[in-house]
Phi, psi and omega in degrees: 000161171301146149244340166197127174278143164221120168266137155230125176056052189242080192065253196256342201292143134264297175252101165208153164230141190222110204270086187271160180254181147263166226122170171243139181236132181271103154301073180290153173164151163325154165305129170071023186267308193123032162306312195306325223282292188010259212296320173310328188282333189279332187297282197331295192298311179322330179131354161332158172279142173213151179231180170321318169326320201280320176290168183243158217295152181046038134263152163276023165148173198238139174240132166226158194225138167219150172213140203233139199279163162259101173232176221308313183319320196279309201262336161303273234317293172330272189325300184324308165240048154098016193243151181287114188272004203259046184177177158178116177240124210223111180262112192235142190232129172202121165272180155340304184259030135081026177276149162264151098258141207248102179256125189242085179108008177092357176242132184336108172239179173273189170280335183255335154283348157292306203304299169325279169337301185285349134334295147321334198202043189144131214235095208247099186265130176289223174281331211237036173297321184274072149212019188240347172319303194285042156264157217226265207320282185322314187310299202275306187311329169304324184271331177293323187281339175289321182293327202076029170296267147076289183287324186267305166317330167299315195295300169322306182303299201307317176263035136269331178303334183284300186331300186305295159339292198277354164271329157300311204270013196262293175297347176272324177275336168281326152319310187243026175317280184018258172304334168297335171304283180318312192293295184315333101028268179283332133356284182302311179323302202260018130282008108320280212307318182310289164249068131302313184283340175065043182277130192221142194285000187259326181291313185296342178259023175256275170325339173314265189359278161019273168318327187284325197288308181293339173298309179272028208298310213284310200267018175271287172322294224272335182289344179262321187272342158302317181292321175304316184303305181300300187288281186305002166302170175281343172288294180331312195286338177254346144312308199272338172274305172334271175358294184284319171324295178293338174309273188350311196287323178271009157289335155236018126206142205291312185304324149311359146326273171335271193304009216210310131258083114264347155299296176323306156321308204278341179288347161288324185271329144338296181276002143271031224211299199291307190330300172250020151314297175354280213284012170284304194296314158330316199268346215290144190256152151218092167213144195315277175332319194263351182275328167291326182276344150340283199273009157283329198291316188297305174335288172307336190263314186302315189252034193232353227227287212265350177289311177281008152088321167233165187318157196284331217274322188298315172328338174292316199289314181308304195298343182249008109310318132249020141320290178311303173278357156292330177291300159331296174289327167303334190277289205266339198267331192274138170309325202248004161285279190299000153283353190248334184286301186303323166273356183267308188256014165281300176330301163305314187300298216272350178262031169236303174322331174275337187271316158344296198264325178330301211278336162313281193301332168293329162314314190283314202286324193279315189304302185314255164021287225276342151304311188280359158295333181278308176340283250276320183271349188271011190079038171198053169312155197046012192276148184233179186212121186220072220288102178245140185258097164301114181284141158256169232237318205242029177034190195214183162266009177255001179170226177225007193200119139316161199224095196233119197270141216217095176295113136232118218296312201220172192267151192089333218255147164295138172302131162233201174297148192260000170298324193277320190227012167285152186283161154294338134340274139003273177318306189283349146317296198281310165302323199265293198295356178275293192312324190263355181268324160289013199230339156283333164288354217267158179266342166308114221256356163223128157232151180263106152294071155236134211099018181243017159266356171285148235050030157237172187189180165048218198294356163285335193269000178283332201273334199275304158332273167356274160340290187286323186281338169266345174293344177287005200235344165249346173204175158299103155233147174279174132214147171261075185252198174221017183256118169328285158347284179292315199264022165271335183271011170259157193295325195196131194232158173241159175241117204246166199185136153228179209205156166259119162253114168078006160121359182262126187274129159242164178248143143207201210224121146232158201256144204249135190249165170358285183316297169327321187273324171283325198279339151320283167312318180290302174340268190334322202262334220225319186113207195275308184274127194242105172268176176295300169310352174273284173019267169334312197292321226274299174353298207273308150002282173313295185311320168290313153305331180095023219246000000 
């Protein structure tokens, strides 16, 4: 559940830190007082879209912090990507210049990992929430999500879409067998010719090598025998006398060691130098024969490397490449692959779309139930409510069936759609009680109402308090309301006011002790002059709610 908000510089905020309970807690207040911002600074920290507007005037940005108990759900999530489980503290920052940044736990998060998170951990109904009810799409999120569907509808979309793709891509190959014929075809020719040529890059930069040597063979030999010529020469020979000289020489002085030997090293190395001058020359091949069959080979690599177009080193990557789009057309191009690929995810698409609509119909016979059970307390007695599942024929990507939520207002009267006849009344009743029986199945430990008693009043609105005050007996719920009623059934209320400093309008919060409360609710009930019998009124409320 929350446990504590902190605002800053937030619209109308300057400051507040808040302490929340557990329960249904009522928000009050004057019209334009800031019930609303609340619940807007919690959408924000959640992962909401937020803009520059949101700061409060002549400030450089606005700041919010919520922090939330952890329970096992709560703390995989954390682990999970990589966050500290052992809290949740959920941060948000927005400047002037409309930049966001985000902390979950004191570490850098997105936007899209607060919205997971806050998924988790809080359920936010607006004003104009039953009005998203007469939508076909909301309708069916909704019973999927009553259902645990949620994941398994995803899972339906995904394989109906692969399902289409390969019936698009089935007809599109039929359309163009032809040409897919030819290119495979040519495709299979120039995958041969490669391996045929067998090409491979360590040989070929061995054949190079090869190549260089036999090409220059006569002038590797003529290059050896100079140098030989040169090392048996009188310059060598007039070395080796220096040398035996300086040897003499270092018997009567010692310092002529050094330069005495490295002559000697170098006269040594010389004559390893000649040694394997030889045996080079001894060896140097000249033959004919193997240099023609050489430069046939570089020939055949050369002129199969510019028929594709690329370097000789490239031919592996060519050859795997077309391989790969020859394979890409057996897979993708034949018709009677891809008609057996296409009945094979129709197949899958209709047994995950059949678990789908089981849990679909079981979700509906409960939804359907436990609304027109509520019904019964809203002013709309003998009224009945009914989650009807229409088949589809040829199926959909959301399923095998449409989800058309189904109204009837009064006793007697036929179900129709509820887009077609509810009243605006109606609706927000009818919108309330969907909302609040689906927010007692949902596993989310806070929910947030606000403003979603509006059009409604007097023993409906008592019965719809009644309704928030027993889901408070199992979790944390807010509601932002302007009805006596609903906030006389809450375990605990604040009183939210603005008030001017230095010329500046602010919002803030008190937290209302017995007294407070009464006196708040006779507002709520009497207007600006509050007599003693609104009091009474406010009292005797209270007393009946059990508060």
């Amino acid at each position: 559940m929350l446990r504590r908000l902190y605002i800053r510089d937030f619209v109308i905020v300057d400051q507040l830190e808040l302490d929340f309970a557990a329960g249904f807690g009522a928000l009050t207040g004057e019209t334009g007082a800031g019930k609303s911002i609340l619940v807007d600074a919690l959408s924000i920290v959640l992962g909401d879209k937020a803009g520059s507007e949101l700061v409060r005037a002549g400030q450089a940005r606005c700041e919010v912090s919520a922090e939330f108990d952890v329970d096992a759900t709560v703390a995989a999530w954390l682990q999970a990507n990589d966050f500290d489980a052992g809290e949740c503290l959920l941060r948000r920052a927005i400047d002037t210049g409309g930049r966001s940044r985000a902390w979950i736990n004191g570490a850098p998060a997105t936007l899209a990992q607060l919205r997971a998170l806050g998924e988790l951990l809080c359920d936010i109904h607006g004003q104009h929430a039953h009005q998203s009810l007469l939508r076909a799409e909301a309708q069916r999120a909704l019973l999927d999500a009553q259902g645990e569907a949620t994941t398994l509808a995803r899972e339906v979309a995904a394989a109906w879409r692969d399902w289409q793709k390969l019936r698009e891509a089935q007809a599109q190959a039929e359309r163009d067998a032809a040409a897919s014929s030819q290119e495979r075809e040519l495709l299979d020719w120039q995958i041969r010719e490669l391996d045929t040529l067998a090409f491979d890059i360590d040989r070929w930069r061995e054949t190079e090598a090869e190549h260089r040597r036999l090409a220059n063979g006569a002038a590797l030999i003529a290059a050896a025998e100079a140098a030989l010529a040169a090392l048996d020469g009188e310059a060598v020979e007039a070395l080796t006398q220096v040398a035996a000289r300086l040897k003499d020489m270092v018997e009567v002085d010692e310092r002529l060691a050094e330069a005495s030997g490295l002559l000697d090293g170098a006269l040594i190395g010389l004559a390893e130098a000649a040694h394997a001058l030889r045996r080079y020359r001894d060896r140097v091949d000249l033959d004919p024969e193997r240099l023609a069959e050489i430069e046939a080979r570089i020939d055949a690599v050369t002129e199969l490397a510019r028929k594709h177009r690329v370097p000789p080193e490239e031919l592996p990557e060519c050859l795997a490449r077309l391989q790969k789009r020859a394979a890409d057309l057996a897979l993708f191009a034949d018709p009677a692959t891809l008609a057996a690929r296409a009945d094979e995810a129709r197949a899958h698409y209709l047994a995950l779309a059949s678990r789908l609509s089981d849990q679909r119909c079981a979700a509906a016979e409960r939804l359907s139930a436990a609304v027109s059970a509520a019904m019964q307390g809203l002013a709309l007695a003998g009224g009945r409510f009914e989650v009807a599942l229409e088949a589809l024929p040829d199926g959909a990507a959301h399923g095998l069936e449409n989800v058309v939520f189904m109204i009837a207002a009064n006793a007697g009267q036929p179900l129709r759609p509820l887009a077609k006849v509810a009243s605006g009344g109606e609706l927000s009743r009818i919108g309330l009680a969907i909302q609040v029986i689906a927010s007692a199945r949902a596993g989310v430990p806070t929910l947030i109402f606000d403003e979603v008693d509006v059009g409604i009043g007097g023993s409906v609105a008592e019965v719809v308090g009644r309704l928030l005050r027993q889901l408070g007996n199992e979790r944390q719920v807010l509601c932002v309301t302007h009805l006596p009623q609903v906030a006389a059934q809450a375990h605990w209320q604040w009183s939210i006011s603005k008030h001017q400093v230095d010329g500046v309008t602010l919002s803030s919060v008190t937290p209302l002790n017995e007294t407070g409360r009464i006196e708040e609710i006779a507002r709520m009930l009497g207007g600006i002059e509050i007599g003693e019998t609104t009091r009474l009124h406010a009292r005797e409320m209270l007393e009946r709610a059990g508060t």
